[in-house]
N, C-alpha and C positions, 0 to 999 in steps of 0.2 A: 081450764085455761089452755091456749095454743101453744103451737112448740115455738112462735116468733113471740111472743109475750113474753116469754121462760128467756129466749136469749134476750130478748131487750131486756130485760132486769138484771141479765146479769152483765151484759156490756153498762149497763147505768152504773152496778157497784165496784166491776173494775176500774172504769173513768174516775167516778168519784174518790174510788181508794186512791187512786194516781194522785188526784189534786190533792187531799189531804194528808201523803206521803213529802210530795214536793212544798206543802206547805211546814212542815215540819219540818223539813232539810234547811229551806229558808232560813225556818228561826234560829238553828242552829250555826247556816254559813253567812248572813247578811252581816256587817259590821256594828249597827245602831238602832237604837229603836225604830226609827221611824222605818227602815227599811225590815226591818222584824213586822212591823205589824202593819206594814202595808201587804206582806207575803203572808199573815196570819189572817186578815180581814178578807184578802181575795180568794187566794186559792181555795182556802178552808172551807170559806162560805159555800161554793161553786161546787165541791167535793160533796157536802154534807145535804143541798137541794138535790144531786144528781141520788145520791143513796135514798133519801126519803121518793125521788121520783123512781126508783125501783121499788120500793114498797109499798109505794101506792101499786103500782103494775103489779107486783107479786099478789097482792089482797084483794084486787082487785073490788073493794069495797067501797059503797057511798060517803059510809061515815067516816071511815078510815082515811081515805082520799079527802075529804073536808078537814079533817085535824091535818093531818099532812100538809094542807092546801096551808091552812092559820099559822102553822109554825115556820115555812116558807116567808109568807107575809111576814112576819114576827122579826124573823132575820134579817128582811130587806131596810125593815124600819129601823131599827134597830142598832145594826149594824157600824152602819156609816156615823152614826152620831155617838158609839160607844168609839170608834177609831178617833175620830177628829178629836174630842177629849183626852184620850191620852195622849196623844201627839201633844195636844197642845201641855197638858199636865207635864209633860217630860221636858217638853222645852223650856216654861218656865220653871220649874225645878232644876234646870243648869245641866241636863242632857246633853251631851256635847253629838251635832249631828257629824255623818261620815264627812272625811277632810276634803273631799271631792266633791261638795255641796256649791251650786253657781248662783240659786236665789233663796233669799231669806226674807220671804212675807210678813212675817211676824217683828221682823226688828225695828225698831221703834215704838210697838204699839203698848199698849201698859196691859198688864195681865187681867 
């Protein structure tokens, strides 16, 4: 493997540790769920493809790079319809969102 391969996997696992530090700061400083796991679904996600996109580079493997590749996909599908679920789970469970909230989609609609 090259010595620009070697740095790009490791500039991939820096970045990626970054998102997934900031995502985890998030959950910590955000006030409510919805802003919890709107910082949990993005950053995280975006952190943890940049790390797997170092190990594909680091393995430099076909098959390695294909499970890499599915788990990627996995996360894209995935993802977004495990967030929307709990957003919505929390709100109808009486989730009180931040007081600073200007639109409320959901009001009116039955669960």
């Amino acid at each position: 493997m090259s010595v620009a391969a070697d740095w790009l996997g490791i500039v991939c696992i820096l970045i990626g540790s970054l998102f997934v530090l900031l995502a985890g700061i998030g959950m910590i400083k955000f006030p409510d769920l919805f802003l919890r796991m709107a910082a949990i679904s993005k950053a995280a996600t975006l952190g943890i493809i940049l790390i797997f996109g170092a190990a594909a580079i680091h393995f430099f493997d076909v098959i390695v790079t294909l499970k890499l590749f599915l788990i990627v996909v996995f996360l894209f599908i995935t993802l977004p319809t495990a967030s929307h679920l709990i957003a919505r789970a929390g709100y109808w469970s009486g989730c009180k969102p931040y007081r600073n909230m200007v639109r409320d989609d959901w009001r009116g609609q039955s669960s």
